[in-house]
C-alpha positions as a Markdown table, in Angstrom:
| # | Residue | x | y | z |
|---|---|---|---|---|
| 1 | Unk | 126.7 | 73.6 | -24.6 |
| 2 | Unk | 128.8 | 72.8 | -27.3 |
| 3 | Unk | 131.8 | 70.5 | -26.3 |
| 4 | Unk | 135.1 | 69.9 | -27.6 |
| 5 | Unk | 136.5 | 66.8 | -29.4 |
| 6 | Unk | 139.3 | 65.5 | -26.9 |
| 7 | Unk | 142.9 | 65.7 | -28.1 |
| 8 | Unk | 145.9 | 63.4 | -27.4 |
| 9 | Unk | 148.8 | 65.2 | -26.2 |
| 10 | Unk | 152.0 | 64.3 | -24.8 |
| 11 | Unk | 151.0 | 65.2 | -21.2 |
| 12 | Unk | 148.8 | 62.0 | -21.4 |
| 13 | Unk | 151.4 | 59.7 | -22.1 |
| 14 | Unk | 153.1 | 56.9 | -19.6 |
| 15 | Unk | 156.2 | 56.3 | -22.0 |
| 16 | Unk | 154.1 | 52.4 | -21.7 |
| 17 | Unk | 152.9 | 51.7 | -25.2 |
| 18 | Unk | 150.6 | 49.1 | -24.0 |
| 19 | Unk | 148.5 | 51.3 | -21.8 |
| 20 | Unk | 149.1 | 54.2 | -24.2 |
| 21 | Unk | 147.8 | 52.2 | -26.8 |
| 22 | Unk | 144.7 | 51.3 | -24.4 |
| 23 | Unk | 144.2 | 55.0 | -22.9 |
| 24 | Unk | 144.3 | 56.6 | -26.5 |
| 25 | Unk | 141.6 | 53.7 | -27.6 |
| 26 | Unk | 139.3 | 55.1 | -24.9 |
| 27 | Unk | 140.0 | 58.5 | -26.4 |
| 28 | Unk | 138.6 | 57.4 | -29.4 |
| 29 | Unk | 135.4 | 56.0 | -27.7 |
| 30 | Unk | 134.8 | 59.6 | -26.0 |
| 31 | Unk | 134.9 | 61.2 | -29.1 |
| 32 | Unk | 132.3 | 58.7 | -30.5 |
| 33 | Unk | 129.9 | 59.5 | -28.0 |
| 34 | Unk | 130.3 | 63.2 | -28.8 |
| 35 | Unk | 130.2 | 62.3 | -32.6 |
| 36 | Unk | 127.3 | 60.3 | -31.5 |
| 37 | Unk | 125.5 | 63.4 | -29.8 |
| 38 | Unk | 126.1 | 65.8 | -32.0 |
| 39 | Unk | 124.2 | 64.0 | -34.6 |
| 40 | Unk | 120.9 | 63.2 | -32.3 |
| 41 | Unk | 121.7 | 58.9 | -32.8 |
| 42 | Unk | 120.6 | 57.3 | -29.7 |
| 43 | Unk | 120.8 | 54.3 | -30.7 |
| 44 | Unk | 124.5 | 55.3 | -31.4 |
| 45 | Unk | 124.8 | 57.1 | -27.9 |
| 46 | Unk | 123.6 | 53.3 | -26.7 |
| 47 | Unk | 126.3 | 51.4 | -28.7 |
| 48 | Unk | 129.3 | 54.0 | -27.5 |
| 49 | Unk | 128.3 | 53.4 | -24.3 |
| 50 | Unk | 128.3 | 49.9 | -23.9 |
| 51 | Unk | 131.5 | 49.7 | -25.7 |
| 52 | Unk | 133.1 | 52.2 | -23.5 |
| 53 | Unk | 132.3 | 50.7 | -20.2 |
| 54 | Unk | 133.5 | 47.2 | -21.1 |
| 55 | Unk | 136.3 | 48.8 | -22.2 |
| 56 | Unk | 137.2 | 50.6 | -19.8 |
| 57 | Unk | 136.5 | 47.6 | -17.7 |
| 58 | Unk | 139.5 | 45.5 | -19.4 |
| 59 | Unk | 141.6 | 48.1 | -19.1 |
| 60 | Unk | 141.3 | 49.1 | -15.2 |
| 61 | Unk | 141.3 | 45.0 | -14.8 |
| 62 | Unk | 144.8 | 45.0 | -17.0 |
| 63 | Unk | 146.2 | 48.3 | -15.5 |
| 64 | Unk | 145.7 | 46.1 | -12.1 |
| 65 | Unk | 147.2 | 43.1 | -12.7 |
| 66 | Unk | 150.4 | 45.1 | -14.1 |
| 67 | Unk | 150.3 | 47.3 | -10.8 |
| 68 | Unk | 149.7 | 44.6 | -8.2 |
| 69 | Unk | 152.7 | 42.5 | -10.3 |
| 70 | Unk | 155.4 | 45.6 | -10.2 |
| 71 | Unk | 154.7 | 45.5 | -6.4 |
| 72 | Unk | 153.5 | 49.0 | -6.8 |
| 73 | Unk | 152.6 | 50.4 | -3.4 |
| 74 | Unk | 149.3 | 52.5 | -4.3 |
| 75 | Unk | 148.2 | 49.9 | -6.4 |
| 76 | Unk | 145.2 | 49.5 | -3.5 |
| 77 | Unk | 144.0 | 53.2 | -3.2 |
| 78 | Unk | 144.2 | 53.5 | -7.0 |
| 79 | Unk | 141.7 | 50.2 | -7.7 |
| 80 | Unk | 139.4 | 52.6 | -5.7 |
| 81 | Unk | 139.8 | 55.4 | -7.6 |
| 82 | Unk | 138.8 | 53.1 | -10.8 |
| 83 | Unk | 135.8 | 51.3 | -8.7 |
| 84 | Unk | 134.2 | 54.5 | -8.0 |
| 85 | Unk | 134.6 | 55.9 | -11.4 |
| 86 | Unk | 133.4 | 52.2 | -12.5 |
| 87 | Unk | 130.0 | 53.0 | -9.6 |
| 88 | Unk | 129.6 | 56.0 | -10.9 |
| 89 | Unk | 129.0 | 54.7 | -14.8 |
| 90 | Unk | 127.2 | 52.0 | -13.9 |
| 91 | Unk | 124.7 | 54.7 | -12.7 |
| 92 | Unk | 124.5 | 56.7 | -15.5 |
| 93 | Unk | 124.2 | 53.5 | -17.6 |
| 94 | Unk | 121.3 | 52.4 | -15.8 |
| 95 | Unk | 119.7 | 56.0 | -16.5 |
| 96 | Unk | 120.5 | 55.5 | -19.9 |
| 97 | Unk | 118.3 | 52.3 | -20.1 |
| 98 | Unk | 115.5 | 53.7 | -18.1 |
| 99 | Unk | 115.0 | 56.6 | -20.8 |
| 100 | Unk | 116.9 | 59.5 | -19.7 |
| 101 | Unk | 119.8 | 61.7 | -21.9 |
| 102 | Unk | 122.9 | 61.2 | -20.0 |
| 103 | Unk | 125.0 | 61.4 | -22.8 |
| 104 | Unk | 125.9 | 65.1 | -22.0 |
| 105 | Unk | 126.5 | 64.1 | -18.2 |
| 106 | Unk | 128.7 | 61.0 | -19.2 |
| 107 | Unk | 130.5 | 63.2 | -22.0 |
| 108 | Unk | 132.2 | 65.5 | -19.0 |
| 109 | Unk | 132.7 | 62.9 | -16.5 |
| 110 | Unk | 134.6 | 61.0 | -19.3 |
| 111 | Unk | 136.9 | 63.7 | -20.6 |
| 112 | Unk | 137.5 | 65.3 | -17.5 |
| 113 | Unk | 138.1 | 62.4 | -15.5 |
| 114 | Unk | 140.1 | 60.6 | -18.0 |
| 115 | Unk | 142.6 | 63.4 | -18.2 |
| 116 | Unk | 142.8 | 64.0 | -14.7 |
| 117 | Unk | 143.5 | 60.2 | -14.2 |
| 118 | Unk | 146.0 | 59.6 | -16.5 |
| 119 | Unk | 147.5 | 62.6 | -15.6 |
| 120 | Unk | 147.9 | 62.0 | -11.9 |
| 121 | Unk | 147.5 | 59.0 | -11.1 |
| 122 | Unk | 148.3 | 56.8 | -14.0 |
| 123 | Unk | 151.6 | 59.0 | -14.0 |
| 124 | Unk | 152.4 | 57.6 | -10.5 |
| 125 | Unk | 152.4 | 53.9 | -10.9 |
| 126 | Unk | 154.6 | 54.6 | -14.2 |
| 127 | Unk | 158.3 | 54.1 | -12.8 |
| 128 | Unk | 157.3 | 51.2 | -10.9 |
| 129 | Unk | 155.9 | 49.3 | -13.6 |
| 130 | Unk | 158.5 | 50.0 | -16.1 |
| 131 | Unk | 161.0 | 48.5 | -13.7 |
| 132 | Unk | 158.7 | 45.3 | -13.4 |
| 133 | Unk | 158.4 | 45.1 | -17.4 |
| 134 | Unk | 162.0 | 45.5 | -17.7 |
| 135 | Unk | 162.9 | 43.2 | -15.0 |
| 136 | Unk | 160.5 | 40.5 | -16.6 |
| 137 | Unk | 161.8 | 41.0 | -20.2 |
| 138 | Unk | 165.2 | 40.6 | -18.8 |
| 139 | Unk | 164.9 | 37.5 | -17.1 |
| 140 | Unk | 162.9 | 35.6 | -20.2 |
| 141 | Unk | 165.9 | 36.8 | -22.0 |
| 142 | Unk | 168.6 | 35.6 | -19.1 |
| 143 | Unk | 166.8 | 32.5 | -19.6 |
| 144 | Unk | 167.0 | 32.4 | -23.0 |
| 145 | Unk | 170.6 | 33.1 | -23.4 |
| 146 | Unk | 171.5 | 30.9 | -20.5 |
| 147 | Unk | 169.4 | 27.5 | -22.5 |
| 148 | Unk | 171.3 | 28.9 | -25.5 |
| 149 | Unk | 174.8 | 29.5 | -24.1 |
| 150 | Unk | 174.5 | 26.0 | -22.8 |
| 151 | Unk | 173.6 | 23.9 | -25.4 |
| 152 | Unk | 176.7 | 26.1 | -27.2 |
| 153 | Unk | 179.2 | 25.3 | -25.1 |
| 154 | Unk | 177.8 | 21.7 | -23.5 |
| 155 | Unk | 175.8 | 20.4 | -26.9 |
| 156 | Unk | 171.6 | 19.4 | -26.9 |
| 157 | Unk | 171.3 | 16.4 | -24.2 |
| 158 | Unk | 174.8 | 15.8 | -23.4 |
């Protein structure tokens, strides 16, 4: 079965260019693996996968942190989404090692639930976040104009 490089398109993005930046990276390292396949490179299959499960790793652990900090009230059922997905790679890695071709296998669970992720639920935590980001960027910034405005108007350690 012959399968199809996977495309960035608009419907994947969250409009937050950090995890953009991160999704489309992992994008890149599903293509490797099917770069990888096509051209019958284990030992290429072996690096690609390592690479995309710590990765991926860093990425669910950073999505996280940015969910849990915006307050974001599915931040709990979505960590399970990403610990099953992370269970169910973990499984096909350890096939991987013992000898078997799971490359195919990991391909479709990649691209298909990638997509759906980011589409769904990666889409849902978006508003929440963006308001935690901006709230954050707007109070280092208070701060910063408030130190600045009053060593304008009062003068530095009067």
């Amino acid at each position: 079965m012959h399968m199809a490089i996977l495309k960035w398109n608009a419907e994947l993005d969250t409009g937050i260019d950090v995890i953009d930046g991160q999704h489309r990276r992992i994008v890149d390292y599903v293509n490797q693996l099917h770069e990888a396949r096509e051209h019958g490179d284990a030992a290429a299959v072996g690096e690609v996968i390592e690479s995309t499960v710590e990765y991926t790793l860093s990425h669910f652990a950073f999505e996280e942190s940015l969910m849990e900090d915006a307050g974001y009230p599915l931040s709990k059922p979505h960590k399970k989404v990403h610990e099953l997905f992370v269970k169910r790679v973990a499984d096909l890695r350890m096939r991987f090692r013992a000898g078997e071709d799971i490359s195919a296998e990991l391909h479709g669970l990649l691209s298909r639930w990638l997509v759906n992720h980011i589409r769904n639920d990666d889409h849902d935590y978006v508003e929440s976040v963006k308001r935690s980001m901006n709230r954050l960027a707007a109070e280092t910034h208070e701060g910063g104009w408030l130190s600045r405005s009053l060593g304008r108007f009062f003068g530095a350690g009067r």
